[in-house]
N, C-alpha and C positions, 0 to 999 in steps of 0.2 A: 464514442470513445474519446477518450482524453488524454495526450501525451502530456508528464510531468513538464512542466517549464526547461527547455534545452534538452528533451530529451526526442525520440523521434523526428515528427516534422515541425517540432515546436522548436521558434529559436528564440534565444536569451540576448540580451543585452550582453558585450563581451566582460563588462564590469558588476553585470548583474550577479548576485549569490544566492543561486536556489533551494534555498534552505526548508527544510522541514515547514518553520514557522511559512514564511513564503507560500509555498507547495499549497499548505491546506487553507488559505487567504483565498489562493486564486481557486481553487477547488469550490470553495463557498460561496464566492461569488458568482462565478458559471452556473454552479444551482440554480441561485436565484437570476442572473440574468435570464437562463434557461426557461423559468419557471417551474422548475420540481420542486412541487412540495416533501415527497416522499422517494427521493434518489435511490436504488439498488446499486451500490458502490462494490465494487471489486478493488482489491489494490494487493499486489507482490512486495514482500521484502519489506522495504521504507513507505513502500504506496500504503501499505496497511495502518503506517503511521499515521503519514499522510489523511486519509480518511479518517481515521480516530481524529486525528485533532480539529479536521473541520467538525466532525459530528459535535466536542465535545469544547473544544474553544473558538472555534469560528460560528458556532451557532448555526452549522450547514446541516439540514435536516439531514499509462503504464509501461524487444530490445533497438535502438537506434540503432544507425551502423553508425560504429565507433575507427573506421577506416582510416587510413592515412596518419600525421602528425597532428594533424588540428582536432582530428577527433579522439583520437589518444588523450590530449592535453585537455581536452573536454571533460572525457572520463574520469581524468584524475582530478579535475577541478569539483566533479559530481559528488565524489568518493570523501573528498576536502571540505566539502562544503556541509557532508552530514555532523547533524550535533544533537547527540542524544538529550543534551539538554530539553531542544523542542518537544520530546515525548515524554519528559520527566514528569511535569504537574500533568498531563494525561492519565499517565499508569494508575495515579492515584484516586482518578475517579473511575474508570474501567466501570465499575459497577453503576454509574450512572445511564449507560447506554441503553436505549429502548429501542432501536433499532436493532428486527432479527439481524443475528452477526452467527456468519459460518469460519472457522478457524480451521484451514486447510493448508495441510505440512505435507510436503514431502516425509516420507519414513527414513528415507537415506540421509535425512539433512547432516551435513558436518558444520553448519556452519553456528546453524542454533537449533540443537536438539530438539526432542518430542518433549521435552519436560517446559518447554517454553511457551510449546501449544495449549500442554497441558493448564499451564498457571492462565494462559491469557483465556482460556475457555473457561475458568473455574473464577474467573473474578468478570466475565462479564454477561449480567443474567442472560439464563436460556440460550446460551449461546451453542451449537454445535458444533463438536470438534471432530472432524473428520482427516484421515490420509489418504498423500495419494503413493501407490504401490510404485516401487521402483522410483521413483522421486528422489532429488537431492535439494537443492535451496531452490532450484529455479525448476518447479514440479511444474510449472505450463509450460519447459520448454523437453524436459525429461520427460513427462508424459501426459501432454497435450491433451490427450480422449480423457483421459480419467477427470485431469482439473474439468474439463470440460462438460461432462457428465455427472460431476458431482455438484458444479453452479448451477446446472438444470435441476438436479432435483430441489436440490435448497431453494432456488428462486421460483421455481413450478406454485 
């Protein structure tokens, strides 16, 4: 398991900006420091970006406690720091990925509907799209056994 840069028990430089681009840089590299050829990637929310763009720009074959004022200012620094930009020239190769890719939403999501599952399963081949029941945006913390049961069978 991998905490994104400043998030978990990973800590950031305080000038540091862990940006998407960022994010899947050091994603890539860990791989290959690691030595996976063939990594089974998971990623929530931005993580899923994150992954995409190592798979697909980095050439790479996830809550902290946010407690107190220092980790409040953290959070908002996290939230600051996201720019859709870094997954822009991604979306447009989606269809490049060879990597089995499972697409798993929450059905309750408000924050980015099932039509968003939909697209992202329909532009990247053989990909499976799957929900999880009772789920909102954060469906591993809404319901843990289901996301859970469903990476088993996909990764099985």
């Amino acid at each position: 398991m991998w905490h994104l840069l400043g998030f978990g028990d990973s800590r950031l430089a305080p000038d540091a900006e862990p940006s998407i681009a960022r994010q899947a840089r050091t994603l890539a590299e860990l791989a290959e420091h690691w030595g996976l050829d063939t990594p089974s990637l998971v990623g929530h929310d931005i993580g899923g970006g994150i992954v995409t763009r190592a798979h697909l720009v980095e050439a790479a074959a996830y809550l902290a406690p946010w407690a107190g004022h220092a980790g409040q200012q953290r959070w908002i620094d996290q939230v600051g720091a996201v720019s859709f930009e870094d997954t822009r020239e991604v979306m447009a190769r989606l269809g490049e990925i060879t990597a089995p890719t499972l697409v798993l939403w929450g059905d309750q999501d408000r924050w980015l509907d099932l039509t968003t599952a939909d697209r992202l399963a329909a532009a990247i081949p053989g990909a499976v799209r799957e929900t999880v029941p009772g789920a909102g945006h954060f469906a591993a913390e809404d319901n843990p056994r289901a996301v859970a049961e469903a990476l088993l069978r996909f990764l099985a």
